[in-house]
C-alpha positions in Angstrom: 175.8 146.7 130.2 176.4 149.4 133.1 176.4 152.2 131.9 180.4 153.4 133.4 181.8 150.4 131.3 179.2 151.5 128.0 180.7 155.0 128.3 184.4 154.1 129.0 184.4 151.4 126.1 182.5 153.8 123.3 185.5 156.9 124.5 188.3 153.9 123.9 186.9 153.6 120.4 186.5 156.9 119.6 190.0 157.6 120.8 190.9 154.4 119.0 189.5 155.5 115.9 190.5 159.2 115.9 194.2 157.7 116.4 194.3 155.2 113.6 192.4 157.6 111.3 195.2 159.9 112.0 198.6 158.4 112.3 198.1 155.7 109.5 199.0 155.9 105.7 199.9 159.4 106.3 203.5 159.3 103.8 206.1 161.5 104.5 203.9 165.1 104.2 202.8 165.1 107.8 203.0 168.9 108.0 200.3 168.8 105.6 198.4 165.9 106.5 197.8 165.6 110.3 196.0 169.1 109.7 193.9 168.5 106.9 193.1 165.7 109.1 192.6 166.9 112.2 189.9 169.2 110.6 188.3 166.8 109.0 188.0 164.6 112.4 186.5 168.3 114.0 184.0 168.5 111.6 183.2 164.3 111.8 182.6 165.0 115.3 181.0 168.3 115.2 178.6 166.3 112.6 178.1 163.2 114.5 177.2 164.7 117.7 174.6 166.9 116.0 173.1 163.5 114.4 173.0 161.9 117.1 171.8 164.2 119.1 168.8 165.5 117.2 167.8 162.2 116.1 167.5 160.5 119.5 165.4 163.8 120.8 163.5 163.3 117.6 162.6 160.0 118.1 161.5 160.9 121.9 159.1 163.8 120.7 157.7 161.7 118.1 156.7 158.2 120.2 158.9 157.0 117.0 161.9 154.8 116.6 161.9 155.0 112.7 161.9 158.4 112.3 164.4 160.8 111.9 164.8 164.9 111.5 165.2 164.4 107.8 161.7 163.1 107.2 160.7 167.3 107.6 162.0 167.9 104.6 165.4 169.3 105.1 167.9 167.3 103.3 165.2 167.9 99.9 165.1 171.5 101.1 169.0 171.8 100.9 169.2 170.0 97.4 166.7 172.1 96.4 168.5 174.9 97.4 171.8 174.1 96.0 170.2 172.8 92.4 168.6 176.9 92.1 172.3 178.0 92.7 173.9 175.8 89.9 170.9 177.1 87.2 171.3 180.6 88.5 175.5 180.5 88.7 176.1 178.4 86.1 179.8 178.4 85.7 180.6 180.9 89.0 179.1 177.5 90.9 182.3 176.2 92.4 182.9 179.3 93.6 179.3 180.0 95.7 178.7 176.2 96.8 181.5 176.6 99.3 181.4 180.0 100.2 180.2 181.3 103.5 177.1 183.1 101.8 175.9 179.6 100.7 176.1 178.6 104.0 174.4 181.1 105.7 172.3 181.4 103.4 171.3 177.8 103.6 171.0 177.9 107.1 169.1 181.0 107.5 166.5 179.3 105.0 166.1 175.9 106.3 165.7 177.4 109.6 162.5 180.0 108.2 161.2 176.8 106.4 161.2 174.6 109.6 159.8 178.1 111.8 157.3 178.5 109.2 156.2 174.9 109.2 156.1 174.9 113.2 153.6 178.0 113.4 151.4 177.3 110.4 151.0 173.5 111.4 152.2 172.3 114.8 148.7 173.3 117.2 147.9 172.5 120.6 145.4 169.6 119.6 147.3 166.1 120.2 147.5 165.2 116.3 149.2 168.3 115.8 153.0 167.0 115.5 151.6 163.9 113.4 150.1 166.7 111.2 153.4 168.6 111.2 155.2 165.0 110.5 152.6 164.4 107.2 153.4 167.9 105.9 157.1 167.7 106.0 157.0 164.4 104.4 154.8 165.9 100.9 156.9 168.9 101.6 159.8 167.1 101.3 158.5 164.9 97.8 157.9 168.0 96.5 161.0 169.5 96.9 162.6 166.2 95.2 160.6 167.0 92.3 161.3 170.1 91.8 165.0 169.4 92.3 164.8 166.9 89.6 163.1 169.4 87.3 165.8 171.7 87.7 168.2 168.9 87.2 166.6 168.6 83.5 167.4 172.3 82.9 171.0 172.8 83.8 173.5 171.7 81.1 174.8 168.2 81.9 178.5 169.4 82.9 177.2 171.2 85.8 175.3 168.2 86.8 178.2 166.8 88.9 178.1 169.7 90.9 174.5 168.8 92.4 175.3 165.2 92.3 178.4 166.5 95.0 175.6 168.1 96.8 173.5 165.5 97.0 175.7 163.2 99.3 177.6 164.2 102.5 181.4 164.9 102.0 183.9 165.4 104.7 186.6 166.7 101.8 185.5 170.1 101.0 184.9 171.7 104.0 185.5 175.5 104.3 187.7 175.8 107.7 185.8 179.2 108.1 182.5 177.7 107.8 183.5 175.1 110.3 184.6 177.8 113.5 181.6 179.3 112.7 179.2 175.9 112.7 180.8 174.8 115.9 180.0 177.5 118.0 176.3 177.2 116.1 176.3 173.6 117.5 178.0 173.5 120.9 175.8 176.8 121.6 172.6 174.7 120.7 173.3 171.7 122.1 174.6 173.0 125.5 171.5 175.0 125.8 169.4 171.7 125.0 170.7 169.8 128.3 168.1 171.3 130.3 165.2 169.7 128.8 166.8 166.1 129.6 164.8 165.4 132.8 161.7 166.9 130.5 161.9 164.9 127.9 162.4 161.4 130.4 159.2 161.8 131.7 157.9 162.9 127.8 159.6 159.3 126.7 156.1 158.1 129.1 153.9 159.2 126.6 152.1 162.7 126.0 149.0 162.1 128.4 151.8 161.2 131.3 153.7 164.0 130.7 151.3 166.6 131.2 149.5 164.7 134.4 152.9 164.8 135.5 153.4 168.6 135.5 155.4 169.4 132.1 154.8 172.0 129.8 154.4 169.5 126.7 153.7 171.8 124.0 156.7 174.4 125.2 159.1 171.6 125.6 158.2 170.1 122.6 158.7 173.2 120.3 161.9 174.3 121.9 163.2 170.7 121.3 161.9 171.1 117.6 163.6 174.2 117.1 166.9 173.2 118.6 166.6 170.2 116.6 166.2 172.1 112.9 169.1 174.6 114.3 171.4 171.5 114.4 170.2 169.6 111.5 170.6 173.0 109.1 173.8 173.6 110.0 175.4 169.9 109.9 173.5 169.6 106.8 175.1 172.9 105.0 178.3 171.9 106.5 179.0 168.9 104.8 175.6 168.1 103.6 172.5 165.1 104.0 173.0 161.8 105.6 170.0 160.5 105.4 169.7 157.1 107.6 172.6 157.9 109.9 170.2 159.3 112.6 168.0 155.4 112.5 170.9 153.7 112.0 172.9 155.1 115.6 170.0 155.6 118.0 168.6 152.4 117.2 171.6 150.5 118.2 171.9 153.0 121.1 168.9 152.1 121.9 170.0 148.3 122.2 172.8 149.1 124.4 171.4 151.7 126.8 168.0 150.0 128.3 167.1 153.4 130.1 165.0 156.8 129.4 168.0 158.3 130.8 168.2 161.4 128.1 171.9 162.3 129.3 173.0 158.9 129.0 171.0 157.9 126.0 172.3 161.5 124.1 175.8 161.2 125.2 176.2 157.1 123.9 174.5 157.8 120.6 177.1 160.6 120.3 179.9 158.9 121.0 178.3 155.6 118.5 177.8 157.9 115.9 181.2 159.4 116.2 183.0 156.4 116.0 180.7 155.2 113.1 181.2 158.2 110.8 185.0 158.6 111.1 185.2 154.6 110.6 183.1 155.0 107.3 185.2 158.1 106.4 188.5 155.9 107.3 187.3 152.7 104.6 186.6 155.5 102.0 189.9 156.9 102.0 191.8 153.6 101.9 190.0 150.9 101.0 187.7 152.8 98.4 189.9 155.2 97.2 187.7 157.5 97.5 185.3 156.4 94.6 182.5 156.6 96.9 181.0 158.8 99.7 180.4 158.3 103.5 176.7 158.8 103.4 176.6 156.1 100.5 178.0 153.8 102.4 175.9 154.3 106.0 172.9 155.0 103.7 173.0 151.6 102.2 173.7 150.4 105.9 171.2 152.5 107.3 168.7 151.6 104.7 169.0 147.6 105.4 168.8 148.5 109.0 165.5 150.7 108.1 163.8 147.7 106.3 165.3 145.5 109.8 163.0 147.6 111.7 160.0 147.8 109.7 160.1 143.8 109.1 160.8 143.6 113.1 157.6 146.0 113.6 155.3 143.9 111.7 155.7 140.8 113.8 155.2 142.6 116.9 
Protein backbone atom coordinates (compact mmCIF):
# COMPACT_ATOMS: atom_id res chain seq x y z
CA UNK A 1 0.00 0.00 0.00
CA UNK A 2 1.74 3.57 -0.62
CA UNK A 3 2.62 4.76 2.01
CA UNK A 4 0.47 8.58 1.58
CA UNK A 5 -2.84 6.43 1.39
CA UNK A 6 -1.31 4.00 4.70
CA UNK A 7 -0.89 7.30 6.60
CA UNK A 8 -4.08 9.19 5.47
CA UNK A 9 -6.30 6.03 6.17
CA UNK A 10 -4.62 5.13 9.88
CA UNK A 11 -5.25 9.40 10.76
CA UNK A 12 -9.04 8.79 9.44
CA UNK A 13 -9.27 6.06 12.00
CA UNK A 14 -7.67 7.63 14.66
CA UNK A 15 -9.85 10.69 14.19
CA UNK A 16 -12.71 8.20 13.64
CA UNK A 17 -12.19 6.59 16.77
CA UNK A 18 -11.28 9.60 18.96
CA UNK A 19 -14.75 10.94 17.69
CA UNK A 20 -17.01 8.08 18.40
CA UNK A 21 -15.11 7.36 21.71
CA UNK A 22 -16.12 10.90 22.55
CA UNK A 23 -19.42 11.98 21.40
CA UNK A 24 -21.28 8.54 21.99
CA UNK A 25 -23.23 7.30 25.18
CA UNK A 26 -22.16 10.47 26.77
CA UNK A 27 -26.04 11.25 28.69
CA UNK A 28 -26.91 14.53 29.50
CA UNK A 29 -23.56 15.42 31.85
CA UNK A 30 -21.32 16.55 29.01
CA UNK A 31 -19.77 19.25 31.20
CA UNK A 32 -18.38 16.42 33.05
CA UNK A 33 -17.92 13.88 30.54
CA UNK A 34 -16.15 15.20 27.32
CA UNK A 35 -13.33 16.17 29.90
CA UNK A 36 -12.88 13.17 31.74
CA UNK A 37 -12.74 11.90 28.36
CA UNK A 38 -10.65 13.99 26.57
CA UNK A 39 -7.96 13.10 29.24
CA UNK A 40 -8.36 9.82 29.13
CA UNK A 41 -7.92 9.94 25.07
CA UNK A 42 -4.45 12.20 26.01
CA UNK A 43 -3.15 9.73 28.02
CA UNK A 44 -4.34 6.66 25.40
CA UNK A 45 -2.32 8.51 22.95
CA UNK A 46 0.48 9.62 25.04
CA UNK A 47 0.62 5.66 25.91
CA UNK A 48 0.25 4.31 22.56
CA UNK A 49 2.79 6.38 20.88
CA UNK A 50 5.33 5.45 23.62
CA UNK A 51 4.46 1.59 22.79
CA UNK A 52 4.70 1.85 19.66
CA UNK A 53 7.44 3.59 19.44
CA UNK A 54 9.87 1.80 21.77
CA UNK A 55 8.73 -1.50 20.64
CA UNK A 56 9.35 -1.09 16.89
CA UNK A 57 13.04 0.51 17.88
CA UNK A 58 13.31 -2.51 20.12
CA UNK A 59 12.70 -4.98 17.70
CA UNK A 60 15.32 -3.09 15.27
CA UNK A 61 18.16 -3.21 17.92
CA UNK A 62 17.44 -6.73 18.77
CA UNK A 63 17.35 -8.50 15.00
CA UNK A 64 13.86 -9.64 16.82
CA UNK A 65 10.27 -9.47 15.82
CA UNK A 66 9.05 -11.24 19.03
CA UNK A 67 10.44 -9.25 21.43
CA UNK A 68 9.41 -6.48 23.20
CA UNK A 69 10.80 -3.80 25.96
CA UNK A 70 8.95 -5.68 28.57
CA UNK A 71 10.99 -8.89 28.32
CA UNK A 72 13.85 -6.52 30.52
CA UNK A 73 12.05 -6.82 33.32
CA UNK A 74 10.12 -3.73 33.68
CA UNK A 75 6.54 -4.42 33.95
CA UNK A 76 7.81 -7.28 36.97
CA UNK A 77 9.94 -4.43 38.22
CA UNK A 78 6.88 -2.07 38.57
CA UNK A 79 4.63 -4.83 40.28
CA UNK A 80 7.31 -5.48 42.36
CA UNK A 81 7.41 -2.06 43.24
CA UNK A 82 3.89 -1.37 43.90
CA UNK A 83 3.41 -4.89 45.94
CA UNK A 84 6.45 -3.30 48.69
CA UNK A 85 4.20 -0.18 48.90
CA UNK A 86 0.81 -2.05 49.72
CA UNK A 87 3.01 -4.24 52.69
CA UNK A 88 4.68 -1.07 53.77
CA UNK A 89 1.30 1.34 53.59
CA UNK A 90 -1.06 -0.97 54.31
CA UNK A 91 -4.17 0.98 54.69
CA UNK A 92 -2.65 4.69 53.57
CA UNK A 93 -2.28 2.58 49.94
CA UNK A 94 -5.00 4.27 48.01
CA UNK A 95 -3.59 7.30 48.91
CA UNK A 96 0.43 6.65 47.72
CA UNK A 97 -0.52 4.37 44.51
CA UNK A 98 -1.66 7.52 42.74
CA UNK A 99 0.32 10.13 44.08
CA UNK A 100 2.97 11.87 42.28
CA UNK A 101 5.79 10.41 44.75
CA UNK A 102 4.72 6.85 43.46
CA UNK A 103 5.33 7.97 40.22
CA UNK A 104 8.40 9.49 40.42
CA UNK A 105 9.47 7.33 42.37
CA UNK A 106 8.70 4.54 40.04
CA UNK A 107 10.24 6.09 37.31
CA UNK A 108 13.32 7.18 38.85
CA UNK A 109 13.79 3.41 39.86
CA UNK A 110 12.97 1.59 36.69
CA UNK A 111 15.18 3.96 35.00
CA UNK A 112 18.54 3.14 37.71
CA UNK A 113 17.43 -0.59 37.27
CA UNK A 114 17.51 -0.47 33.29
CA UNK A 115 21.06 2.04 33.69
CA UNK A 116 22.43 -0.41 35.97
CA UNK A 117 21.62 -3.37 33.84
CA UNK A 118 23.14 -1.48 30.59
CA UNK A 119 26.64 -0.77 32.34
CA UNK A 120 27.03 -3.98 34.29
CA UNK A 121 25.99 -6.25 31.23
CA UNK A 122 25.66 -4.56 27.81
CA UNK A 123 29.77 -4.78 26.50
CA UNK A 124 31.26 -4.06 23.34
CA UNK A 125 31.62 -7.92 22.34
CA UNK A 126 28.66 -8.84 19.73
CA UNK A 127 26.80 -11.18 22.31
CA UNK A 128 26.57 -8.43 24.65
CA UNK A 129 22.85 -7.24 24.05
CA UNK A 130 21.77 -11.10 23.87
CA UNK A 131 23.55 -11.23 27.26
CA UNK A 132 21.72 -8.16 28.43
CA UNK A 133 18.28 -9.76 26.84
CA UNK A 134 18.99 -13.23 29.15
CA UNK A 135 19.56 -11.14 32.24
CA UNK A 136 16.43 -9.14 32.04
CA UNK A 137 14.42 -12.10 31.29
CA UNK A 138 15.70 -14.08 35.00
CA UNK A 139 15.61 -10.58 36.33
CA UNK A 140 12.30 -10.20 35.38
CA UNK A 141 11.12 -14.14 36.83
CA UNK A 142 12.57 -13.12 39.77
CA UNK A 143 10.89 -10.17 40.35
CA UNK A 144 7.48 -12.21 39.67
CA UNK A 145 8.49 -14.32 42.52
CA UNK A 146 9.18 -12.06 44.78
CA UNK A 147 6.00 -10.12 43.97
CA UNK A 148 4.05 -13.26 44.59
CA UNK A 149 5.83 -13.75 48.02
CA UNK A 150 4.79 -10.48 49.07
CA UNK A 151 1.33 -11.17 47.77
CA UNK A 152 1.22 -14.09 50.51
CA UNK A 153 2.13 -11.51 53.19
CA UNK A 154 -0.30 -8.73 52.83
CA UNK A 155 -3.77 -9.26 54.31
CA UNK A 156 -6.19 -10.42 51.55
CA UNK A 157 -8.34 -6.99 51.46
CA UNK A 158 -5.45 -5.14 50.28
CA UNK A 159 -4.86 -7.69 47.60
CA UNK A 160 -7.15 -5.95 45.12
CA UNK A 161 -5.00 -3.06 45.25
CA UNK A 162 -1.98 -4.99 43.57
CA UNK A 163 -4.34 -6.90 41.40
CA UNK A 164 -5.27 -2.98 40.09
CA UNK A 165 -1.66 -2.69 39.55
CA UNK A 166 -1.13 -5.49 37.85
CA UNK A 167 -3.11 -4.57 34.64
CA UNK A 168 -3.15 -1.24 32.66
CA UNK A 169 -6.05 1.13 33.50
CA UNK A 170 -6.88 4.31 31.68
CA UNK A 171 -9.57 5.27 34.73
CA UNK A 172 -7.30 6.42 37.47
CA UNK A 173 -5.08 8.58 36.07
CA UNK A 174 -3.72 11.57 38.13
CA UNK A 175 -4.20 14.69 35.58
CA UNK A 176 -0.95 16.02 37.26
CA UNK A 177 1.00 12.93 36.67
CA UNK A 178 -0.20 13.10 33.10
CA UNK A 179 1.33 17.06 32.11
CA UNK A 180 4.17 15.94 33.70
CA UNK A 181 4.55 12.38 31.64
CA UNK A 182 3.86 14.13 28.39
CA UNK A 183 6.48 16.45 28.45
CA UNK A 184 8.70 13.22 29.71
CA UNK A 185 7.55 11.45 26.43
CA UNK A 186 7.32 14.08 23.60
CA UNK A 187 10.87 15.32 25.05
CA UNK A 188 12.22 11.64 24.55
CA UNK A 189 10.72 10.79 21.58
CA UNK A 190 11.46 14.10 19.66
CA UNK A 191 15.03 13.76 20.71
CA UNK A 192 14.94 10.01 19.29
CA UNK A 193 14.08 11.09 15.55
CA UNK A 194 17.64 11.57 14.87
CA UNK A 195 18.80 8.12 15.04
CA UNK A 196 16.07 7.08 12.31
CA UNK A 197 18.47 7.02 9.30
CA UNK A 198 20.91 5.14 12.02
CA UNK A 199 18.90 2.64 12.91
CA UNK A 200 17.77 1.88 8.78
CA UNK A 201 21.00 0.98 7.98
CA UNK A 202 21.17 -1.02 11.77
CA UNK A 203 17.76 -2.96 10.48
CA UNK A 204 20.90 -4.57 7.82
CA UNK A 205 22.42 -6.31 10.47
CA UNK A 206 25.25 -5.38 13.10
CA UNK A 207 28.32 -6.32 10.80
CA UNK A 208 26.65 -3.94 7.94
CA UNK A 209 26.16 -1.30 10.09
CA UNK A 210 29.56 -0.74 11.28
CA UNK A 211 31.23 -1.46 7.58
CA UNK A 212 28.84 1.15 6.75
CA UNK A 213 30.17 3.87 9.04
CA UNK A 214 27.76 3.81 12.27
CA UNK A 215 28.62 4.06 15.70
CA UNK A 216 26.74 0.69 16.64
CA UNK A 217 27.41 0.46 20.16
CA UNK A 218 26.59 4.48 20.75
CA UNK A 219 23.44 4.26 18.82
CA UNK A 220 22.48 1.29 20.28
CA UNK A 221 22.70 2.45 23.96
CA UNK A 222 21.16 5.85 23.37
CA UNK A 223 18.20 3.95 21.66
CA UNK A 224 18.12 1.60 24.85
CA UNK A 225 18.07 4.32 27.14
CA UNK A 226 15.39 6.33 25.29
CA UNK A 227 13.55 3.26 25.06
CA UNK A 228 13.48 2.49 29.20
CA UNK A 229 12.75 6.42 29.55
CA UNK A 230 9.49 5.77 27.59
CA UNK A 231 8.61 2.39 28.81
CA UNK A 232 8.99 3.65 32.72
CA UNK A 233 6.94 6.34 32.38
CA UNK A 234 3.92 4.84 30.25
CA UNK A 235 4.22 2.02 32.50
CA UNK A 236 3.83 4.17 35.93
CA UNK A 237 1.28 6.16 34.14
CA UNK A 238 -1.24 3.73 33.70
CA UNK A 239 0.69 0.70 34.17
CA UNK A 240 2.00 -2.84 32.07
CA UNK A 241 0.65 -3.96 28.82
CA UNK A 242 2.44 -6.64 28.12
CA UNK A 243 1.78 -7.93 24.34
CA UNK A 244 0.62 -4.55 23.02
CA UNK A 245 4.17 -3.74 21.67
CA UNK A 246 4.18 -7.56 19.44
CA UNK A 247 0.86 -7.28 18.75
CA UNK A 248 1.08 -3.44 16.76
CA UNK A 249 4.58 -3.63 15.14
CA UNK A 250 3.99 -6.88 13.85
CA UNK A 251 0.98 -5.81 11.90
CA UNK A 252 2.88 -2.61 11.17
CA UNK A 253 5.18 -4.57 9.88
CA UNK A 254 2.67 -6.29 7.41
CA UNK A 255 1.53 -3.03 6.13
CA UNK A 256 4.65 -0.97 5.80
CA UNK A 257 7.23 -3.37 3.59
CA UNK A 258 10.12 -0.72 4.19
CA UNK A 259 13.21 -0.09 6.76
CA UNK A 260 11.90 3.31 6.55
CA UNK A 261 12.24 4.19 10.60
CA UNK A 262 10.05 7.45 10.27
CA UNK A 263 7.51 5.72 8.45
CA UNK A 264 7.57 2.44 10.14
CA UNK A 265 7.49 4.59 13.90
CA UNK A 266 4.90 6.98 12.83
CA UNK A 267 2.22 3.91 11.41
CA UNK A 268 2.80 1.72 14.43
CA UNK A 269 1.84 4.90 16.32
CA UNK A 270 -0.97 5.73 14.78
CA UNK A 271 -1.98 1.46 14.76
CA UNK A 272 -1.47 1.41 18.17
CA UNK A 273 -3.50 4.49 18.92
CA UNK A 274 -6.34 3.46 17.27
CA UNK A 275 -6.08 -0.05 18.87
CA UNK A 276 -5.87 1.05 22.43
CA UNK A 277 -8.77 3.63 22.47
CA UNK A 278 -10.90 0.92 20.47
CA UNK A 279 -10.15 -1.69 23.32
CA UNK A 280 -10.74 1.10 25.90
CA UNK A 281 -14.12 1.98 23.89
CA UNK A 282 -15.61 -2.02 24.04
CA UNK A 283 -14.61 -1.98 27.86
CA UNK A 284 -16.63 0.92 28.67
CA UNK A 285 -19.79 -0.24 26.75
CA UNK A 286 -19.85 -3.46 25.87
CA UNK A 287 -17.99 -4.85 29.01
CA UNK A 288 -19.15 -2.58 31.54
CA UNK A 289 -16.19 -2.14 32.61
CA UNK A 290 -15.71 -5.75 34.30
CA UNK A 291 -12.54 -6.13 32.61
CA UNK A 292 -9.37 -4.15 31.71
CA UNK A 293 -7.75 -2.95 28.38
CA UNK A 294 -4.59 -4.82 28.71
CA UNK A 295 -6.69 -8.07 29.37
CA UNK A 296 -8.30 -7.81 26.45
CA UNK A 297 -5.05 -6.88 23.90
CA UNK A 298 -3.06 -9.33 26.16
CA UNK A 299 -5.28 -12.28 25.31
CA UNK A 300 -5.11 -10.83 21.65
CA UNK A 301 -1.63 -10.17 21.86
CA UNK A 302 -0.87 -13.52 23.32
CA UNK A 303 -2.70 -15.55 20.37
CA UNK A 304 -0.85 -13.33 18.02
CA UNK A 305 2.55 -14.24 20.07
CA UNK A 306 1.89 -18.06 19.67
CA UNK A 307 0.81 -16.92 15.56
CA UNK A 308 4.37 -15.97 15.33
CA UNK A 309 6.22 -18.58 17.03
CA UNK A 310 4.04 -21.35 15.08
CA UNK A 311 4.82 -19.13 11.79
CA UNK A 312 8.71 -19.18 12.85
CA UNK A 313 8.99 -22.80 13.08
CA UNK A 314 7.95 -23.54 9.55
CA UNK A 315 10.26 -21.20 8.21
Amino acid sequence: MPKNKLITLLLIALLLSVAIYMFTFTGTKLDYVLPRRGFKVLAMLLVSFAIGYSSVIFQTITANRILTPSIMGFDSFFLLLQSLIVLWYGDRTFQVLGSEWNFAISVVLMMVFALIMYFAVFKRESKGLYTLLLVGLLIGTLFKSGSSFIMLLIDPNEFSMIQNAMFASFERINLKLLGIAAVILVATMVYGIRYFKSLDVISLGRENAISLGVNYHKVVRANLIMISIMVAVSTALVGPITFLGLLVANLTYELVKKNNHALVVFTCCLLTSVTVIGAQYLVEHLFNMTTTVSIIINFVGGVYFIYLLLKSNKV
